[in-house]
N, C-alpha and C positions, 0 to 999 in steps of 0.2 A: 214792675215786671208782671206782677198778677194782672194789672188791668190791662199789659197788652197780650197776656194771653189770654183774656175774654173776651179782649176784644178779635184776636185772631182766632178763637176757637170759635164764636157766634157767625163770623164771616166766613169759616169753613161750612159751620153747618149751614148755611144759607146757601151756600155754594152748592152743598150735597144736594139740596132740596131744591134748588132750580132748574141743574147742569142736566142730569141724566143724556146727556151731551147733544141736542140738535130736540130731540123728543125723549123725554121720559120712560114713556110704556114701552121704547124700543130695546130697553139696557134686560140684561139677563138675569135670571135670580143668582147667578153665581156672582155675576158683579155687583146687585145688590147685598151678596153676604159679605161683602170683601171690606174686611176693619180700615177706617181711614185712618191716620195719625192725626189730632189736633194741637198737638204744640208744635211750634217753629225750632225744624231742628237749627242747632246755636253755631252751624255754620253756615246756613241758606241764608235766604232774603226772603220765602215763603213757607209758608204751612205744608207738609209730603200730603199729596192726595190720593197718593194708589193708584190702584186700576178705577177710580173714579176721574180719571185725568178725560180730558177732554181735549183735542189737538185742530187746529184752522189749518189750513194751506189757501195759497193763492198764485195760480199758476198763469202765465202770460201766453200760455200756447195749451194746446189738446193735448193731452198725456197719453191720448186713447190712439194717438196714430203710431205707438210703438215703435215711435224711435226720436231722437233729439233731446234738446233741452229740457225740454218739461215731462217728457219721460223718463229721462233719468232721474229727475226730483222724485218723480210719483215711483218709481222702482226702490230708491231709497226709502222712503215712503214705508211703501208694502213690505218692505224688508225689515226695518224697526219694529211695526207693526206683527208682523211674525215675532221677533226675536223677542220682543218685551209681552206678546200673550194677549194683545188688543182685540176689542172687533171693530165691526169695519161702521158699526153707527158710533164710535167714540173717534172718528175722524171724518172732520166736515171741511170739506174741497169747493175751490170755485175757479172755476178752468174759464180760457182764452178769454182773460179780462187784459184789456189793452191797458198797456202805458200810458197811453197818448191820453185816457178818456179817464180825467177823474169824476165822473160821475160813476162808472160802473168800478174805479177803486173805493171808492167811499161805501158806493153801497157793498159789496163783499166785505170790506172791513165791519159796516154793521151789522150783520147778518151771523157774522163769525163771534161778535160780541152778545150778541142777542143769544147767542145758543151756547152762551157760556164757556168757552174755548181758555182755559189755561195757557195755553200758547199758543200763538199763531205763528209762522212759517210765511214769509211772503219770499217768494224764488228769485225775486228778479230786481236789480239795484230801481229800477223806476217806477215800483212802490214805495220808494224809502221817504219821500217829504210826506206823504200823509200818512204814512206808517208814525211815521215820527206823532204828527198832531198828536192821533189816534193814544200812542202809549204815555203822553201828557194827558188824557181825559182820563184815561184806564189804566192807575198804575199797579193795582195786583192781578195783571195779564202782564205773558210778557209778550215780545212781540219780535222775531228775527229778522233779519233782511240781508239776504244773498249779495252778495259783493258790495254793501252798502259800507259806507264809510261812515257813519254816526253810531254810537250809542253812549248810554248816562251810566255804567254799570251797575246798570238795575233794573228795567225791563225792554229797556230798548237796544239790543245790540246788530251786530252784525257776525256774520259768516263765510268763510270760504278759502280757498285754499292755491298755495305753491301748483299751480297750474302750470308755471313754468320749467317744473323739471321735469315732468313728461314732455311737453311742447319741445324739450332739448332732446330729449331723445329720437322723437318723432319726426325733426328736423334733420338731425342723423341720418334717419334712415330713408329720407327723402333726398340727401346727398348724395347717399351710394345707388339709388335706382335713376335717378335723369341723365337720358343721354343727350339731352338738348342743354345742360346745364341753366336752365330755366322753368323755378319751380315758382309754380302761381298759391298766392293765399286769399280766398275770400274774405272778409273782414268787415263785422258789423261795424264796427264803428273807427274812428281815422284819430289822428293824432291826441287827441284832447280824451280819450279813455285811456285811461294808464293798464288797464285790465287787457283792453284787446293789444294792445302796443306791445306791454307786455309779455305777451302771448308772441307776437310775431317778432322780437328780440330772441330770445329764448331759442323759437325755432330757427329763425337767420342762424344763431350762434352756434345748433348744431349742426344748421347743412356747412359751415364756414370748417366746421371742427375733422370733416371730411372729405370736404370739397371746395377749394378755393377759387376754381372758376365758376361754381356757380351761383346765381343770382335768385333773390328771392321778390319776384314781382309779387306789391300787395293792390289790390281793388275793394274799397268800399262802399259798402249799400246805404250808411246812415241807418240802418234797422236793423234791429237784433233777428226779425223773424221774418222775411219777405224772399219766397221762395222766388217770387221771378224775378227781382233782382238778384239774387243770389244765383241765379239761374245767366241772368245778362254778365255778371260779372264777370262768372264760369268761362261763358263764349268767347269773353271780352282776353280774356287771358291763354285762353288755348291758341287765338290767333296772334295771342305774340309772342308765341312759339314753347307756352309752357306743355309739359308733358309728365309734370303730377301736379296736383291740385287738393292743398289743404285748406282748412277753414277755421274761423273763430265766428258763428254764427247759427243759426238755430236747428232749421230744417235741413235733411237731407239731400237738398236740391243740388248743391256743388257736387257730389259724390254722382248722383243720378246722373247727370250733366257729362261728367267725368265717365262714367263707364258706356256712355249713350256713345264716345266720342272714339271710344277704344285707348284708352290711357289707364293711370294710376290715380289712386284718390289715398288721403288720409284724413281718416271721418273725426269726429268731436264728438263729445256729451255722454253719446250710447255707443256701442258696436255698429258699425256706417257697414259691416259684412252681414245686417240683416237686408240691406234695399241693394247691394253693389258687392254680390260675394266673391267675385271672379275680377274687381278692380280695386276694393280697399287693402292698402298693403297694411296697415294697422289707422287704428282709430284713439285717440285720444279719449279718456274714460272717466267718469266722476261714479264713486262709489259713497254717494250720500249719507245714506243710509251710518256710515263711520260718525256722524256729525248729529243726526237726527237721533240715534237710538242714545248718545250720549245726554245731549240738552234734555229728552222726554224722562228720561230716567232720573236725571237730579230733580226736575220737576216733582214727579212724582216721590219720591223719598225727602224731599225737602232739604235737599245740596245747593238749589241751584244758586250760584255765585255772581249774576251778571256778566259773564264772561263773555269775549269775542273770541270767534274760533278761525284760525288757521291750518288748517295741516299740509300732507305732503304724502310723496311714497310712503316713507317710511310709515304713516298710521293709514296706509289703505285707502285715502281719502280721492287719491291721481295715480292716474299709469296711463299703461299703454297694453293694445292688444297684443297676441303671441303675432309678430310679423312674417307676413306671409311670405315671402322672399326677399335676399338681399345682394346684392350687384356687386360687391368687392367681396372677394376673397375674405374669409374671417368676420364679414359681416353682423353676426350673430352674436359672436364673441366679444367685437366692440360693445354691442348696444347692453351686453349684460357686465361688460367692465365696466362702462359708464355708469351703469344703473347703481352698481355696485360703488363704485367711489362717491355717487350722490350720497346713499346711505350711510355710507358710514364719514362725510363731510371732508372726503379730498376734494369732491369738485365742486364749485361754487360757481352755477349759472354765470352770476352778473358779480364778477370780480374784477380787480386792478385796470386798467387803465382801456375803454371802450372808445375805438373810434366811431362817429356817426357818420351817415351818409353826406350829410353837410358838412364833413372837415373836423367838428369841433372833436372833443375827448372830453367823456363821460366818467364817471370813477376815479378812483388815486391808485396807483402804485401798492400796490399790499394792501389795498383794503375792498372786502366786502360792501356791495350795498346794503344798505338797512331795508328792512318789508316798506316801511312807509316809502322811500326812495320809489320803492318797486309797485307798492302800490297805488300813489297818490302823484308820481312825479316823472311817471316815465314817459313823457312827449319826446321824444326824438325815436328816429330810427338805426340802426346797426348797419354797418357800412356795407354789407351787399343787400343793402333793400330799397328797393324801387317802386316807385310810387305812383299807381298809375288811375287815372279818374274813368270813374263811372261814365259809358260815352252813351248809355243807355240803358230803357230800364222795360 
């Protein structure tokens, strides 16, 4: 025990003495007076480093166009950063680094390690295979990955959350606003992501929950972040006769599309009533920052457990915006019983017995899906979803 805390206290100090996170001379005298801890508190996996903590991100899109996907990371972000007393040179960002191009992941991954980064934060599941390498060379770094399905409970995990109980709400209330009883969903990715699947399950189940004639036309881009697709999609769907238009995908561009056309839209990530304030009737909403200020803070106290994180409404993690108008009578009053029986576990999304749009039947009789079910295994669709292909891009 002595010698692994000499040994963990010498690699602290080493730590203290190269990190000053990105650059040295840029850290403050007040964070230089700040006492570090050097034993490993006896329920973490590392050494507490304080406000000497130093934090990576690696964003798949511009956080700076203030709004979407990688805005709401980087708002989470700024908002941990508030709450835990940070500044802005003890968090080192590397924005619109493509998925597709592992040369520019590898390099942001080293760059992040070179500047001594306590934890890195990668936002998007396709960084997760050389995420992975990465925390195999580096194992006191830890290293997260948004909707990624791998970690060793110990520096490499994952994060993210019950996106599906909002998406049921938000399907709800896309039930009661179409008079055409055809609502369109944009959709990064098609059968074989359990994530987006999921997501348009969820929704099908709450426009089903109020509307049984209508139909949930889905169109996918294959890309998480391609506005003109997501723009052709848009087109592609109004002209078969949708008349609101929700998404599971990065940019703005459905929403835009959506209010260009004179209809309704339901936005994703950020508030979609920043780009389309007179057509978003509510926007689906990720409050990160629930997830970030938690992981930084055991980091630095020296908690941190390996953990994968999950949440839900109930820990602030998903929701939905205050909805703008609602088409049935009582409208209002539905969406906040629902909310409300989520919370306290009378209603369960993906419960007893699920017919698919192919006939088959999903789920048992009295039983609940399990996360993994929902996370890792949901390829089918819910019986008013229609499937419609990209005819251009």
């Amino acid at each position: 025990m002595k010698k692994m805390r000499f040994r963990l206290t010498a690699l602290l100090m080493m730590a203290v003495m190269l990190c000053g996170c990105a650059d040295s001379q840029h850290m403050s005298a007040e964070q230089d007076s700040v006492a570090v801890t050097t034993e490993q508190n006896v329920d973490g996996l590392y050494p507490a480093v304080g406000k000497k903590i130093c934090i990576g991100v690696i964003y798949n899109g511009d956080p700076e166009t203030g709004t979407g996907y990688s805005y709401a990371h980087w708002a989470g972000i700024k908002k941990m950063q508030k709450q835990l007393g940070l500044t802005d040179s003890q968090i080192i960002s590397r924005s619109s680094i493509s998925e597709s191009d592992d040369t520019a992941i590898e390099e942001a991954f080293h760059e992040l390690i070179q500047a001594h980064c306590n934890i890195i934060f990668a936002t998007s599941v396709g960084f997760m295979d050389i995420c992975r390498t990465y925390a195999m060379k580096y194992p006191d770094t830890v290293f997260a990955v948004c909707s990624g399905t791998q970690s060793n409970g110990s520096n490499l995990v994952n994060y993210f959350g019950r996106l599906y109980e909002a998406r049921y709400l938000s399907g709800m209330i896309a039930g009661m606003n179409t008079k055409t009883d055809r609502v369109g969903f944009v959709a990064a990715k098609g059968l074989k992501s359990s994530e987006v699947t999921g997501s348009v399950n969820a929704f099908a189940l709450g426009v089903n929950a109020v509307n049984k004639k209508c139909r949930v036309l889905v169109c996918c881009t294959e890309s998480w972040n391609d506005p003109d697709a997501e723009t052709a999609a848009a087109e592609q769907l109004m002209d078969g006769g949708c008349d609101i238009l929700a998404q599971h995908c990065d940019s703005p561009a459905t929403q835009l599309a959506a209010a260009r056309a004179g209809i309704m839209g339901i936005g994703y990530n950020s508030d979609m009533q920043e780009v389309a304030p007179h057509s978003v009737l509510t926007s689906v909403v990720w409050d990160w920052s629930v997830y970030y200020t938690d992981a930084v803070e055991k980091i630095m106290n020296g908690t941190w457990k390996g953990y994968n994180y999950y949440g839900g409404i109930q820990d602030g993690l998903v929701n939905i915006t205050d909805p703008e108008s609602f088409g049935l009578p009582g409208g209002k009053e539905k969406i906040e019983q629902a909310r409300a029986d989520i919370l306290s576990g009378k209603l369960k999304i993906f419960s007893g017995e699920l017919k698919t749009n192919d006939g088959q039947i999903r789920g048992k009789s009295g039983k609940v899906m399990s996360e993994t079910q929902i996370r890792k295994r949901m390829n089918w669709y819910y019986q008013n979803v229609e499937s419609v292909n990209l005819l251009r891009k």
